[in-house]
GUPALUM-357963 format. One line per field, with one value per residue (C-alpha): z, x, y; residue in one letter. Coordinates in nm, 4 decimals, decimal comma. Example, Ala and Ser with C-alpha at 12.3 -4.5 7.8 and 13.67 -1.06 7.14 Angstrom:
BEGIN
w	(0,7800_0,7140)
u	(1,2300_1,3670)
v	(-0,4500_-0,1060)
r	(a_s)
END
This chain:
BEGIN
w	(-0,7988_-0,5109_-0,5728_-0,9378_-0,9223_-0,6882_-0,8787_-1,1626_-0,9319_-0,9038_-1,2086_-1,1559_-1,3893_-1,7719_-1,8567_-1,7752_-1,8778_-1,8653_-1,8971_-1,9901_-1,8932_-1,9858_-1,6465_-1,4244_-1,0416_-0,9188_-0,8115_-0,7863_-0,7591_-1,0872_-1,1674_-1,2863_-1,0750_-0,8687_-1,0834_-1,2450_-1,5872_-1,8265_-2,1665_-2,2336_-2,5971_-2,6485_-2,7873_-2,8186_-2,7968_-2,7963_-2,7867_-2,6828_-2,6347_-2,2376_-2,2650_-2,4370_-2,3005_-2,3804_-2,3332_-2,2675_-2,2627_-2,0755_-2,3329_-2,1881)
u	(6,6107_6,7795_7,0834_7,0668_7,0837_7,3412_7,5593_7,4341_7,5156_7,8714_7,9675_8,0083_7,8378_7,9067_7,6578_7,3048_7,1448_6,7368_6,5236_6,1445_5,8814_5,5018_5,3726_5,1471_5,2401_5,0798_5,2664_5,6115_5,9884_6,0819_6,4584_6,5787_6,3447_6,6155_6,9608_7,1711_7,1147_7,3718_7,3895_7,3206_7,3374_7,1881_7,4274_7,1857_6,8361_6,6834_6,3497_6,2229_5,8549_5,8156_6,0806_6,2735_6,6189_6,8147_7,2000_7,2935_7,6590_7,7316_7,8683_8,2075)
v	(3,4313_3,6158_3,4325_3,4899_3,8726_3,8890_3,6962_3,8671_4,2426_4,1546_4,0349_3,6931_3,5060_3,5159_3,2458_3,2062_2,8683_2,8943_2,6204_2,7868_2,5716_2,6231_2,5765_2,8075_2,8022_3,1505_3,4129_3,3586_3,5698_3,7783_3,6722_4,0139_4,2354_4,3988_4,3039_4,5758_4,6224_4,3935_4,3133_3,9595_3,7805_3,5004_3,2095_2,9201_2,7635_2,3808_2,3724_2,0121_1,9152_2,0095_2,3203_2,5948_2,5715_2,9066_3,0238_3,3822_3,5119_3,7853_4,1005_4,2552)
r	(x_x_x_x_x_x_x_x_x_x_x_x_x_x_x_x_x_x_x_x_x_x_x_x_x_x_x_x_x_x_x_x_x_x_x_x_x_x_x_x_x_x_x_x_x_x_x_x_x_x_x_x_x_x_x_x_x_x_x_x)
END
């Protein structure tokens, strides 16, 4: 998630692939806790029987 928002800080990522799983771990690391704000739209999303897999393009 750390790496994530970097990336996501300086602008190098356009695309963000996300695979949602229902599955409870406990407390874990938000992914956009500390990441700039950026507008996102989403471009696509499967949803299969163990996860939702969503795609996000970043808006310019």
């Amino acid at each position: 998630a750390d790496l994530i928002g970097q990336a996501t800080d300086e602008g190098l990522l356009d695309e963000l692939r996300l695979h949602l799983a229902p599955l409870l771990l406990g407390a874990g690391t938000r992914l956009f806790a500390h990441a700039r704000p950026r507008q996102w739209e989403p471009v696509e999303t499967h949803f299969s029987p163990l996860a939702t897999h969503l795609t996000y393009r970043a808006i310019t």
